[in-house]
C-alpha positions in Angstrom: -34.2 114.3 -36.5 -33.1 111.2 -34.9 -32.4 110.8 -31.5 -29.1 109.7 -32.2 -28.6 112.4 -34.5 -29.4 114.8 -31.3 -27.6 113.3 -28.9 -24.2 113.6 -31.2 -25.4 117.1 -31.8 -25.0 118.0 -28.0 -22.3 116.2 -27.8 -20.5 118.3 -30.1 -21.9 121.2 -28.8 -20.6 120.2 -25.0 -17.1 119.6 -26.5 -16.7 123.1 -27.9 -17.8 124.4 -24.5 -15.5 121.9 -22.5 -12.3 123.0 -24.6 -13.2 126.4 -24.7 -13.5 126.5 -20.9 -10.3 124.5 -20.5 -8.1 126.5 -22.5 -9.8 129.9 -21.0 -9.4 128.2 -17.3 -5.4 128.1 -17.5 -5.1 131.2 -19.9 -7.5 133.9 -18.3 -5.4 134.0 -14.7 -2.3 134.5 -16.3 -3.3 137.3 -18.7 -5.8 139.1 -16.4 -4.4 137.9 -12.6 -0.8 137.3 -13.3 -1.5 134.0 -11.4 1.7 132.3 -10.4 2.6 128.8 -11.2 1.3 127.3 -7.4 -1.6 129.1 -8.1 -2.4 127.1 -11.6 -1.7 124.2 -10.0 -4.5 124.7 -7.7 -6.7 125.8 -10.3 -6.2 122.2 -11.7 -7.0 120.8 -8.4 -10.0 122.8 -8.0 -11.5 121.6 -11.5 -10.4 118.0 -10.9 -11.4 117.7 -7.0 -14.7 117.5 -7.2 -15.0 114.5 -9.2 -12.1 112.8 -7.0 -14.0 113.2 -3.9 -17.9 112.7 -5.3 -17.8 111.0 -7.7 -18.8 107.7 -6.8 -21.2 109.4 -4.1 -23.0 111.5 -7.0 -22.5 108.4 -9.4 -24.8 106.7 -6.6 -27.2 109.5 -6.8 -27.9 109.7 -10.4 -28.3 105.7 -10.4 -31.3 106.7 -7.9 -32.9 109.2 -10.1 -34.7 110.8 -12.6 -31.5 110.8 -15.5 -33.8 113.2 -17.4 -33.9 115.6 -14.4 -30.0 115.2 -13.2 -29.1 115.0 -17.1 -30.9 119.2 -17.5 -29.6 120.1 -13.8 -26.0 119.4 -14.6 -26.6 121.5 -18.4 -27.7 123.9 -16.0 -25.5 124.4 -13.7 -22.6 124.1 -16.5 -24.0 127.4 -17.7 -24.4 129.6 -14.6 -20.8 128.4 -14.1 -19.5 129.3 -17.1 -21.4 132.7 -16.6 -19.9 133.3 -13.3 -16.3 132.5 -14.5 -17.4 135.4 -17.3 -18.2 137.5 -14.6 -15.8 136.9 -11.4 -13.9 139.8 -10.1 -10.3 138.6 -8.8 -8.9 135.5 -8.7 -10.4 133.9 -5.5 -13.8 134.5 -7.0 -12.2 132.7 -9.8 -10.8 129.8 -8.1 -14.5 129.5 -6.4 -16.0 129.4 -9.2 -13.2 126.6 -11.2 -14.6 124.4 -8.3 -18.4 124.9 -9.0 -17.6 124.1 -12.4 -16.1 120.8 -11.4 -19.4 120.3 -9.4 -21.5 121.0 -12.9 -19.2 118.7 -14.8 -20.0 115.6 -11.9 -23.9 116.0 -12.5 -23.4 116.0 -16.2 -21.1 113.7 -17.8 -22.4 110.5 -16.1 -26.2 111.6 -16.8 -25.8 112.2 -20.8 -24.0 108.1 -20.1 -26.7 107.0 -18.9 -28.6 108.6 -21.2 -26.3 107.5 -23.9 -27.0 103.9 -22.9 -30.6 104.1 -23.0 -31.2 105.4 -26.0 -28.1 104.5 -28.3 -28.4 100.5 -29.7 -25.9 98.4 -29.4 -25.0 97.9 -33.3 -25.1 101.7 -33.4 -22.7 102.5 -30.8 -19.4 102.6 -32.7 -20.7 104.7 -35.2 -22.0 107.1 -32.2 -19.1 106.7 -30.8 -16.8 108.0 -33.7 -18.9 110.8 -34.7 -18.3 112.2 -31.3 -14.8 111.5 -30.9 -14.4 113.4 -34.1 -16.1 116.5 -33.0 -14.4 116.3 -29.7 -11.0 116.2 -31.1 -12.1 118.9 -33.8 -13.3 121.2 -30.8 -9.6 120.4 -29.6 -8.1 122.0 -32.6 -10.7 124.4 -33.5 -11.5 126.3 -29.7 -8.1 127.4 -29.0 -7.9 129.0 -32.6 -11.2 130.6 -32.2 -10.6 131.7 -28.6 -6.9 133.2 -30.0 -8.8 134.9 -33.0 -11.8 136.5 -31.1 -9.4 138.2 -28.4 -8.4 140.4 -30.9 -11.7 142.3 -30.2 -12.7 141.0 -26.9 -11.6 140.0 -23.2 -10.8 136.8 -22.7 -13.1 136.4 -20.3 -15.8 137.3 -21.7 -15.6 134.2 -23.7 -16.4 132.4 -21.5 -20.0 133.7 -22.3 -19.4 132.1 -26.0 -18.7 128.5 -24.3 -22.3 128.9 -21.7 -24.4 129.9 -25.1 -22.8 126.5 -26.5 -24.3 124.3 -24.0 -27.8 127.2 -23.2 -27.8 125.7 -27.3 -28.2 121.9 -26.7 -31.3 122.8 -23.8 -34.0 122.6 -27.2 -31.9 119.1 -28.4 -32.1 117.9 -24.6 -36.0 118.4 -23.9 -36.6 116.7 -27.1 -34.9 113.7 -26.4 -35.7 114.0 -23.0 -39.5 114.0 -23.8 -38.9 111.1 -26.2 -37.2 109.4 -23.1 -39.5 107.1 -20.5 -37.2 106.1 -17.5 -38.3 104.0 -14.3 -37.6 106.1 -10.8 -36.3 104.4 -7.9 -38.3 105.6 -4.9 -36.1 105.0 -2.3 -33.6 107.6 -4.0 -33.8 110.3 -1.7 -33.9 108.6 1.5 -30.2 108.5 3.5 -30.2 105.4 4.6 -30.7 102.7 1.5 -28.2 105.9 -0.1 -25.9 105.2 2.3 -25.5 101.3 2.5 -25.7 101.7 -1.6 -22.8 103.4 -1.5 -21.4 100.8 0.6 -21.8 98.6 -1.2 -19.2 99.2 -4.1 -16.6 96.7 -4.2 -19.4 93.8 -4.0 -20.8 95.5 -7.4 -17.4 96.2 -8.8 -16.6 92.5 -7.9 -19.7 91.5 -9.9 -18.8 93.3 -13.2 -17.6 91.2 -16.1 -14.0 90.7 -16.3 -13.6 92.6 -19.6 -15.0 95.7 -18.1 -12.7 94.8 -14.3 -9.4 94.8 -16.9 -10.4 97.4 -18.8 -10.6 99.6 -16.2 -6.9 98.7 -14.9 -5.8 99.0 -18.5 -6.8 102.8 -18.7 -5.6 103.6 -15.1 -2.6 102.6 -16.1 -3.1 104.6 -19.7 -4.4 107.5 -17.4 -1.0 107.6 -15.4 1.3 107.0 -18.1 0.2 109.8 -19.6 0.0 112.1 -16.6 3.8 111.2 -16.4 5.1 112.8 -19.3 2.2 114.6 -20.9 2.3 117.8 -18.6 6.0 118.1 -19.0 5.8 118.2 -22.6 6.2 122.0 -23.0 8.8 122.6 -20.7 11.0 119.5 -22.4 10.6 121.1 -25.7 12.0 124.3 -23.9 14.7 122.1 -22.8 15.5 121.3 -26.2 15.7 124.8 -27.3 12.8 124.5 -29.4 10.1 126.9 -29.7 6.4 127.2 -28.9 5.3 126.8 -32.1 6.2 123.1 -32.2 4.5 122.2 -28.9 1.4 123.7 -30.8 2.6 121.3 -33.8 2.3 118.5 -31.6 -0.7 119.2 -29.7 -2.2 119.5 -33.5 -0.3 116.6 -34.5 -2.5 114.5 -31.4 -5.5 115.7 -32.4 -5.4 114.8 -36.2 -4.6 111.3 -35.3 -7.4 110.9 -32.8 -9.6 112.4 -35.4 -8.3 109.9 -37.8 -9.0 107.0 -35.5 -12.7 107.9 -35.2 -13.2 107.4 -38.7 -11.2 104.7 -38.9 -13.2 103.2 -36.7 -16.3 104.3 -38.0 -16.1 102.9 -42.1 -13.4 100.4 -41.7 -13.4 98.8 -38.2 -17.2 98.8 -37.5 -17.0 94.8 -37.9 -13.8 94.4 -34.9 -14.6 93.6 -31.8 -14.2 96.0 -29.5 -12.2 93.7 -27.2 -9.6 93.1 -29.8 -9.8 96.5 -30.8 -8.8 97.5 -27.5 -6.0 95.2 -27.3 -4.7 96.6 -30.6 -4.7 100.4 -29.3 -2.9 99.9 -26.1 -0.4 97.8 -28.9 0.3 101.1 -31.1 -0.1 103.2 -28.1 2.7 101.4 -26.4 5.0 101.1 -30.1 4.5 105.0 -29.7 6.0 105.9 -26.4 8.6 103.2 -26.9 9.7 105.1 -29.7 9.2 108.2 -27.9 11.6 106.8 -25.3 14.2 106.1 -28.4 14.2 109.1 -29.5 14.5 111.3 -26.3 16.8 109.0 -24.8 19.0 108.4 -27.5 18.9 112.2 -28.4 18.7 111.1 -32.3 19.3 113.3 -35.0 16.4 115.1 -36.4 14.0 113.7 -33.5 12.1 117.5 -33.6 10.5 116.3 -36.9 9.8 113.0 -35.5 7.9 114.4 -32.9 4.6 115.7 -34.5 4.5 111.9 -36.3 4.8 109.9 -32.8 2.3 112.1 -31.5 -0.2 111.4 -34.4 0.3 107.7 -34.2 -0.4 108.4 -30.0 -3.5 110.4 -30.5 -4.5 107.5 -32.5 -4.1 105.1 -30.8 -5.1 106.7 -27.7 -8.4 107.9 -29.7 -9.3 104.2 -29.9 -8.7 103.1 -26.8 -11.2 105.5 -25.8 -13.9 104.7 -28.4 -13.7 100.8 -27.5 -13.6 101.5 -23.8 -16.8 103.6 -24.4 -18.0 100.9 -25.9 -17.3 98.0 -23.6 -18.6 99.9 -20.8 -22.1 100.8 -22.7 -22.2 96.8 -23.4 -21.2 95.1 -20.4 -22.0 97.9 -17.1 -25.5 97.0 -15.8 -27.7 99.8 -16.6 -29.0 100.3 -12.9 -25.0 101.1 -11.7 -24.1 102.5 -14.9 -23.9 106.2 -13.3 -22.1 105.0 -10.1 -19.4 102.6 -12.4 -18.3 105.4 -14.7 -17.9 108.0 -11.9 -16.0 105.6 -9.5 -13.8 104.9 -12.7 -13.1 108.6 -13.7 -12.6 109.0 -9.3 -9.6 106.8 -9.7 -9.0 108.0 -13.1 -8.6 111.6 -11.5 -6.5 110.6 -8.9 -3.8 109.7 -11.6 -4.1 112.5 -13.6 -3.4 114.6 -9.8 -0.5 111.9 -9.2 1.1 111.7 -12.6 2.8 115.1 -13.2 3.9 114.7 -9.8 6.0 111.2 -10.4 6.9 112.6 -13.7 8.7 115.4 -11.9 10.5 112.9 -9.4 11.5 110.9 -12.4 12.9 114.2 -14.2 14.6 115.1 -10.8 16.0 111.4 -10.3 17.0 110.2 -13.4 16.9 113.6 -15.9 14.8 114.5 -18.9 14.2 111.1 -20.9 12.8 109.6 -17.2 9.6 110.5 -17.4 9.2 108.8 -21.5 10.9 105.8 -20.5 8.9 104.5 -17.6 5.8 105.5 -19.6 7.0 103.6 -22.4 7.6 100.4 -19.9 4.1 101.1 -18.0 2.2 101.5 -21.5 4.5 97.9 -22.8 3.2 96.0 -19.5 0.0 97.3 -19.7 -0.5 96.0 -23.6 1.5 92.8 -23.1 -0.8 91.6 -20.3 -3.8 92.9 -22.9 -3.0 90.8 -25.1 -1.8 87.6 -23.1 -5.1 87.7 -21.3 -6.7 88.0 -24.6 -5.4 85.2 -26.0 -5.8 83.3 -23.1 -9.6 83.5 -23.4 -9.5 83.3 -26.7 -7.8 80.0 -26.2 -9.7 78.9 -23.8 -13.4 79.7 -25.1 -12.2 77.4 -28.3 -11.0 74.6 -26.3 -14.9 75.0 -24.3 -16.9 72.4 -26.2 -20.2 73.5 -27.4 -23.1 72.2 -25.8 
């Protein structure tokens, strides 16, 4: 099997795990705990903290190491927290737990990156890219149905057991590749000092990055907190307008389908489109989406709940690629020796919207009613896509008026 081939296997595999333990995270409390809505909350805060406050320090770490070793540690410890979310008594145990599972997720993510990078050619990485998106998104769909379905004849908890055999799966897949792998160790990796002025040291290598990958990073921030605005109030404005769960589950569907779409889209038409451009164009349809989100909602027009699945597709799509060029454009430009560190300073910030957004979205809803929250998404996601493309065509403009030497 190809390595390739492996890596998108574990990939998959990871995904089903990640959604399984996402939707069993915000479920499980309620059904077994009765866990009130502050204490949700905190549950969020617990999953997410971790990589708000380490992330750039462990990013820094896994620079300075072994990726091999970091890459199996972090599959590691995702399974014995899995197992002990299977297993934890009450709900502090619980909460504990949430946060060492935020901790597995920081050793992980930006190790199977790196390892990503390494391994994964550049002409190949689109098509890589895609045929992870699409399990990811199919995981989406598929791990809340199977989770629903195999309740009927067991605890929800112990699902949880179900989402550590998913990742204990990829451990043959991982020492393969990792086998197959040679990587260069940086001695100086465990000693505090050069650790510490390396971390340091951050906004001089930020400063240094190319300027695709410094815009592209403001672009999805901006992405990032857009959606935190309106996206967690999405249930309870459906409630608002009288309709019933069943369509919120229509429209988280609805999302899915057109990210999955977009992956292959990408994959057998797009392939050729530069991922610059192709970025440009998401954050185009993503904002045409919300914009028309906004209409609807503010305008209260007729019909709008069978809109709603429809808008949603075209904003998973979009959204989908957004992601799959970003991917890209940080595999391609990053330097591989701050790869780790870059991508977890990102998803740092990154956290701090999501943590930020559902907060300003329910100032906006107190301030200026339900439709707030859509419309200044719709004008963030607008400025955020107009400035895309200006400063795209600006270069554009400006590497054809550069005479070639």
């Amino acid at each position: 099997m190809r390595t390739s081939s492996k890596l998108i296997y574990v990939q998959a595999l990871s995904s089903l795990s990640l959604w399984l333990d996402i939707f069993l995270i915000f479920t499980v409390p309620v059904y077994l705990w009765h866990a009130s809505p502050s204490s949700i909350a905190f549950l969020a805060f617990c999953l997410g903290a971790p990589m708000l406050f380490l992330g750039p320090i462990v990013g820094t770490l896994i620079d300075r190491h072994d990726v091999r070793k970091t890459l199996l540690f972090g599959a590691l410890l995702r399974v014995l927290s899995t197992v002990a979310l299977a297993v934890s008594p009450d709900l502090q145990s619980f909460l504990f737990f949430v946060l060492f599972k935020g901790v597995s997720n920081l050793f992980y993510f930006p190790s199977i990156t790196m390892m990503v990078r390494q391994l994964i050619l550049a002409e190949e990485r689109k098509s890589f890219f895609s045929h992870v998106s699409v399990f990811d998104q199919s995981s989406k769909i598929f791990a809340p149905l199977l989770a629903g379905v195999l309740t009927a004849v067991l605890s929800p908890k112990d699902l949880f057991f179900l989402s550590a055999a998913a990742i204990a799966l990829t451990f043959p897949l991982l020492r393969s590749i990792c086998l197959g792998f040679r990587t260069q160790i940086n001695d100086s990796s465990t000693k505090t000092l050069p650790l510490y002025r390396d971390i340091t040291r951050g906004l001089s290598i930020f400063n240094a990055l190319p300027f695709q990958l410094r815009i592209g990073f403001l672009y999805s921030l901006l992405t990032s907190l857009a959606l935190g605005i309106y996206d967690p109030h999405l249930a309870s404005f459906l409630a608002y307008e009288g309709l019933p769960p069943v369509n919120f589950s229509v429209i988280v569907s609805a999302t899915a389908g057109g990210a999955i779409c977009a992956a292959l889209l990408v994959k057998f038409k797009l392939s050729n489109i530069d991922e610059i451009l192709l970025r440009s164009h998401a954050l185009f349809i993503f904002s045409a989406a919300l914009i028309l989100t906004a209409i609807l909602v503010f305008f209260q027009v007729p019909g709008r709940a069978y809109l709603y699945p429809l808008v949603w597709f075209v904003n998973g799509f979009s959204y989908e690629i957004l992601i799959i060029s970003s991917n890209i454009i940080l595999q391609q430009l990053c330097p591989s020796d701050n790869i780790g560190r870059v991508s977890m300073s990102f998803r740092s910030i990154q956290m701090l919207c999501v943590i930020i957004g559902p907060s300003l979205g329910t100032m906006l809803i107190i301030a200026g009613g339900r439709p707030a929250p859509f419309v200044v998404a719709a004008c963030m996601a607008f400025l955020t896509a107009s400035v895309s493309i200006a400063v795209y065509l600006y270069l554009y403009k400006k590497q054809a008026r550069t005479p070639v030497s």
